[in-house]
N, C-alpha and C positions, 0 to 999 in steps of 0.2 A: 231863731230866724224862721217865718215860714214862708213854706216852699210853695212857689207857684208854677204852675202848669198853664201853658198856654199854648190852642191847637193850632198849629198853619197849616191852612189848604195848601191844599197840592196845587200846584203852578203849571198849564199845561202847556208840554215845551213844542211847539211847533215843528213838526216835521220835516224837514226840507219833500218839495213834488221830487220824484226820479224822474231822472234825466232820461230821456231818448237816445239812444245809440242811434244815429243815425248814417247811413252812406246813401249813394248815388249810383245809377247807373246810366251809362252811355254806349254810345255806338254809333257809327256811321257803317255806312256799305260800300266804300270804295276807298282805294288808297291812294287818291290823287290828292295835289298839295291842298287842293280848297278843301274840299271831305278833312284830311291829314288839321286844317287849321281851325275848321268847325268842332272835330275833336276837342283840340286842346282849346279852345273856346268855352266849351258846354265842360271842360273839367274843373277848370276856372270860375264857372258862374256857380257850380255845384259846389266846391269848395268855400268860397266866400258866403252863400248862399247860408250854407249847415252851420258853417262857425258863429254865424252873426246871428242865427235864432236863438234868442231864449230858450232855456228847457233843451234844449239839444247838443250832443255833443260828436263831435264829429267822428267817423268810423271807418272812414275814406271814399274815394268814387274810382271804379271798376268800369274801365273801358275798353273795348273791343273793337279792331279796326277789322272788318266783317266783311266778308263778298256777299252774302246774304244773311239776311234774318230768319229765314227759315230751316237752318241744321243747329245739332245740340252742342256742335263742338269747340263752342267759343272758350275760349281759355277763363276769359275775364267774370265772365258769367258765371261759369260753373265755379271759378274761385268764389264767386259773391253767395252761392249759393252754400258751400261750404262752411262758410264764413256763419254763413245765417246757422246753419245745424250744429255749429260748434256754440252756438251763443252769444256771439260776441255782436248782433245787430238788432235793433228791434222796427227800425221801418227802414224802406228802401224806396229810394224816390227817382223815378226817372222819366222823361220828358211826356212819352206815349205809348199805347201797347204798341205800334208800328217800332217803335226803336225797343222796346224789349222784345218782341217776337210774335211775326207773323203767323205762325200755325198754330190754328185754333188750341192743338192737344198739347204742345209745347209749353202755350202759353199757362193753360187751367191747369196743366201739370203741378207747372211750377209754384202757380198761385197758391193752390191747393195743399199744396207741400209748406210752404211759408204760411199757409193762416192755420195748419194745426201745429206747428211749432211759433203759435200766437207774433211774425212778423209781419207787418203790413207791407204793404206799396202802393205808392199814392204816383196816377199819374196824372202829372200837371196840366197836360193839352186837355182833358177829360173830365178833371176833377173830383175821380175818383180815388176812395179807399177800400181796400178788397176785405178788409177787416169790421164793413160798414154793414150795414142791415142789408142791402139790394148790390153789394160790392159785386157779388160772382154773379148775378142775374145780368148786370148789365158788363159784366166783363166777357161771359160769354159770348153777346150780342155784338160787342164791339171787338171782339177776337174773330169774328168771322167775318164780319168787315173787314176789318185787317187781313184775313187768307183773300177775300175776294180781290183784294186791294193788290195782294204780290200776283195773284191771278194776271190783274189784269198790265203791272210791271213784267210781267214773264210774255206774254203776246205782245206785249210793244214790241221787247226784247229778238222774239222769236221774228217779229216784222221785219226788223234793223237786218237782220241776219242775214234770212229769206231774201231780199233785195238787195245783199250784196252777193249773195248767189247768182240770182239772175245777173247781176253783172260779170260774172264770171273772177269775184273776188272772193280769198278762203276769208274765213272770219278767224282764224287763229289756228295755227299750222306749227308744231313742236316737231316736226320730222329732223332725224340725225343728217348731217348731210347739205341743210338750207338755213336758211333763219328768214324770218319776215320782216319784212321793211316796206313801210308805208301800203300795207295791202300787196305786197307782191315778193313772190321767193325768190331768193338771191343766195348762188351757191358757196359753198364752203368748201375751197381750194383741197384742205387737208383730207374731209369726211369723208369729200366725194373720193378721192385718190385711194382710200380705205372700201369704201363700199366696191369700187373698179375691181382691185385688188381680190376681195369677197367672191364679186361675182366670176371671175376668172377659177378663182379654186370650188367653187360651186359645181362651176361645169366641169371642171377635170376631175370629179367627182367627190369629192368633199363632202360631207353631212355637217348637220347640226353642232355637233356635240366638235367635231374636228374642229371644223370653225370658230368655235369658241373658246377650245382650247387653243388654238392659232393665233386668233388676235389679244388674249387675256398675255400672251405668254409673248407677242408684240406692244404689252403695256398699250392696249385700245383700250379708252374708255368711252363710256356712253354721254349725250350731250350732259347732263345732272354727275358728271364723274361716278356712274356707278357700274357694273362688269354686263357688258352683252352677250344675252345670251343666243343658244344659235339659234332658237327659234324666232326669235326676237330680228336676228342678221337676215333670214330670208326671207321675213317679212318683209323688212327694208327693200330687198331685193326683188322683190314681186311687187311692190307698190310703185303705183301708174305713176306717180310724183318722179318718181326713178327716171322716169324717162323724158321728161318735160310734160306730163296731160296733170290735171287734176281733176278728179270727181268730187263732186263738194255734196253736202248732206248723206253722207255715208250712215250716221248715225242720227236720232232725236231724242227731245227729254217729252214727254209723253203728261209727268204730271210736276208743275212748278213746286207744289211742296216736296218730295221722295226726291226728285232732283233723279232720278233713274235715267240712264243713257240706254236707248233701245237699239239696236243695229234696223239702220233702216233698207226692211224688206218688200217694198211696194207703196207701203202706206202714205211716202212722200214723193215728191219729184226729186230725182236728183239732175244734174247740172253736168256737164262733161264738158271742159274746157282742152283744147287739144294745143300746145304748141305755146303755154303758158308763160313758162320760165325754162330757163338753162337746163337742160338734162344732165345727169351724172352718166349714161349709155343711152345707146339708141335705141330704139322699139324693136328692132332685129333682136338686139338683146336679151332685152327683158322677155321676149316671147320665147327665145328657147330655153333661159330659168324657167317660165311659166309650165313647157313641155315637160323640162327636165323633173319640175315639181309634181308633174301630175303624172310621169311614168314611176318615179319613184312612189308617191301615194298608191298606185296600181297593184306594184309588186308586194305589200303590204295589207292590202286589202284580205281581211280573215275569210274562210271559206264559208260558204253558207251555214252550213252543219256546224260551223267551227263555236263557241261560247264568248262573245265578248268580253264575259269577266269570269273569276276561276275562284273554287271555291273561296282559295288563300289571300284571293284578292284585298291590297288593301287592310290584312290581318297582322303580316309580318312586320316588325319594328325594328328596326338595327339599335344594336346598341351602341356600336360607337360614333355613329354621327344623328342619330335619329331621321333620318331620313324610311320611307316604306318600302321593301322588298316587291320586286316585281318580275313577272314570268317573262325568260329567255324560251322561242320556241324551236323543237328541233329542226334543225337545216339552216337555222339561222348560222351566221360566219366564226366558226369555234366552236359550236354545241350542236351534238349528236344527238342527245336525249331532251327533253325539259328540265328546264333550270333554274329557281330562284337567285334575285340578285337585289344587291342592294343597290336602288336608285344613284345613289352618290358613287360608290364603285365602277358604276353602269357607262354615267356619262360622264362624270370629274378624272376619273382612276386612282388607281393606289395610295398615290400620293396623299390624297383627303380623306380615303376611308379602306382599310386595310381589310375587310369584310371577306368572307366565303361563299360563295357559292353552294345553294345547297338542293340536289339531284330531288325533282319532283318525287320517284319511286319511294328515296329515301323518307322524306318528308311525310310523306302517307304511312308508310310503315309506321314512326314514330309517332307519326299521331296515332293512329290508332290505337298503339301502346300505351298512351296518353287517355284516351279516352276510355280503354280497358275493352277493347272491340278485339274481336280476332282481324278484321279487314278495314280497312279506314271506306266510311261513310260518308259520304258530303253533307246531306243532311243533318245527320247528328251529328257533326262538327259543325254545323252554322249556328246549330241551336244549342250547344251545349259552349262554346269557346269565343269568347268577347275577344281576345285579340294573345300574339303569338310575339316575345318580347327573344331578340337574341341578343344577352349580352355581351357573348365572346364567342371565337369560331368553334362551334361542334359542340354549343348546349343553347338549349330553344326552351323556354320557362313558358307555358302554359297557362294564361289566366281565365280562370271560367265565370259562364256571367252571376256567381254569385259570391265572384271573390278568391273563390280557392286557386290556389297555382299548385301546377306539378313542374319540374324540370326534370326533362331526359337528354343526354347527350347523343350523340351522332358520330359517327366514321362512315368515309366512302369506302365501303370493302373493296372496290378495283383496286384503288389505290395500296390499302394494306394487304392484299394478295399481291400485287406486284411487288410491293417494297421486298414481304415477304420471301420472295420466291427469287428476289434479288441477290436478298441476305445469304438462302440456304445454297445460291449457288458460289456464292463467296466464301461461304464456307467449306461446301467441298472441293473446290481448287485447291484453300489452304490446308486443308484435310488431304489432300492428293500429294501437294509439295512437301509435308511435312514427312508424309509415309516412304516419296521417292529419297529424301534425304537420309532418314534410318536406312535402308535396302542399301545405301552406298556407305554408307558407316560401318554398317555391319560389313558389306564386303571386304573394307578397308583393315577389315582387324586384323594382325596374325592369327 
């Protein structure tokens, strides 16, 4: 039988094109129920939108319900962006650079990020694709249109506000003590009966630190249920709101992108509305906290000569609560000499941080022992020692700026000369009775 041989061409098998991973993004700027319903709207048209193209598969749509377009910290965004750097999306489609983001840098950032990890984004109001020949040429152009644009959303804004100034209405008012209703403050029965309270132990001399241990330990919270503190309490307590006035533009934002609150010191008008709302105390009041505020600030006031910060400043690290150690001066109420201490010890007490005290003299000595000095230095302790860690009472670890640590321990000699001198006279008492006892024994012998 013979054998035949016959060639088949090769069949060339068709490809399938690769799919498009595709998502969406969205965004609105405010959380009212129509914004809230245009959302789920535009997630809706995006979704059906993806699934029904040819060539595309869907990868989901990332939405952010937004106070502005111009900060980084939208959850949904930066999920999408994610998204993209793990792989999993190859274009991202959303309506306008105005709904992806106003700030120029925000915006090129992001683009620029996505077109070297080869994802596009195509936006629809536009027509563009940033993965296109002239994408970034005219995304730039239309990215600062877009900054001019919340520019000119931020001075309307700043108008609306401005004019309800001049009417003598706050534009949004979170003070402990009141709540806002319809443009006007309206007291809070409880707050106010707390603050009264405050300022009564204020003036019978109270501090900060008292006060907030005071009302912490009267289960006060603050209007967010979080713990007041005392500086926080006589703020309260010294603001005009306290007594029925409001000053309105205390503050400004300066630049609509940076979103930066400036304390305003001249540069605007401010507004003094007297006799506004309900007071929590009268102006008699509030003016002698004010006093009391500012004799206290007086007696406090460092001496000319005196250093506002010390070498140790700022250096010392507690180790059991992490908190920074900070100088006690002498004549202050308890301390003779200069004293390090740790913050939390300072103003919380014991109870939250079980820390030492540790005598300046001391302190220098060891360092300097530290640093291999006969005398401690300021100098070369600022430029030789990155920072001064205490894990436990009476040992300081040393770390220097190039890494290395020493640890030395510490004792208050006062203290162990007293102990001392306690002991040895406990002993010769017992030493005294035990010898009187023999002298009577032995008499007692025949």
């Amino acid at each position: 039988m013979q054998r035949t041989i016959t060639k088949i061409a090769p069949v060339m098998i068709q490809q399938a094109p690769r799919l498009l991973r595709v998502a969406a993004y969205a965004r609105v700027s405010s959380g009212k129920e129509a914004m809230l319903h245009s959302l789920s709207a535009q997630v809706s048209h995006y979704s059906d939108r993806i699934q029904k193209t040819p060539g595309w598969i869907y990868a989901g749509v990332y939405a952010d319900e937004a106070t502005t377009g111009t900060k980084d910290s939208r959850e949904e965004f930066q999920r999408l962006l994610d998204d993209c750097r793990a792989g999993k999306i190859d274009m991202v489609i959303t309506k306008s650079i105005s709904r992806f983001a106003r700030n120029t840098v925000t915006t090129l950032k992001a683009i620029r990020e996505l077109r070297l990890l080869g994802v596009d984004v195509y936006f629809e109001e536009q027509n563009i694709h940033t993965l296109g020949e002239d994408g970034e040429f005219l995304l730039t152009l239309l990215a600062a249109y877009a900054e001019e644009e919340a520019r000119s959303v931020s001075e309307n804004q700043k108008w609306r506000i401005r004019t309800n100034f001049e009417q003598g209405l706050p534009w949004s008012v979170t003070m402990y003590g009141y709540r806002q209703v319809d443009g006007r403050l309206v007291l809070v029965p409880e707050e106010a009966e707390i603050l009264r309270l405050a300022a009564d132990l204020y003036l019978e001399g109270y501090g900060g630190e008292r006060l907030e241990r005071a009302l912490a330990k009267a289960g006060v919270r603050g209007r967010h249920g979080n713990a007041m503190t005392g500086h926080g309490i006589i703020n309260l307590l010294c603001n005009e709101k306290s007594a029925g006035d409001l000053l309105l533009q205390k503050t400004f934002v300066e630049d609509p992108i940076t979103k930066v609150e400036r304390p305003n010191r001249g540069e605007l008008p401010q507004y003094l509305v007297e006799n506004s709302h309900e007071p929590i105390f009268d102006r008699k009041t509030r003016d002698r906290i004010l006093a009391e505020r500012a004799r206290r600030a007086a007696r406090f006031q460092p001496h000319p000569q005196t250093p506002s910060t010390y070498p140790f400043t700022g250096l010392i690290i507690c180790g059991k609560c992490g908190a920074h150690f900070r100088r006690k001066i002498a004549g202050a109420p308890g301390y003779k000499k200069p004293v390090w201490i740790c913050d939390t010890f300072n103003s919380k007490g014991k109870s939250l941080c079980a820390s030492k005290q540790i005598p300046e003299d001391i302190l220098e000595v060891v360092t300097a022992q530290a640093l291999g000095l006969p005398v401690f230095n300021a100098e070369a302790f600022a430029a030789a020692v990155k920072e001064i860690r205490v894990p436990e009472n009476g040992t300081l670890v040393y770390e220097f700026q190039g890494g290395r640590t020493v640890t030395k321990t510490w004792e208050n000699p006062s203290r162990r000369h007293s102990w001392n001198d306690e002991n040895r006279g406990k002993a010769r008492a017992l030493a005294l009775r035990l010898a009187a006892g023999r002298r009577v024994a032995l008499c007692q012998q025949p």
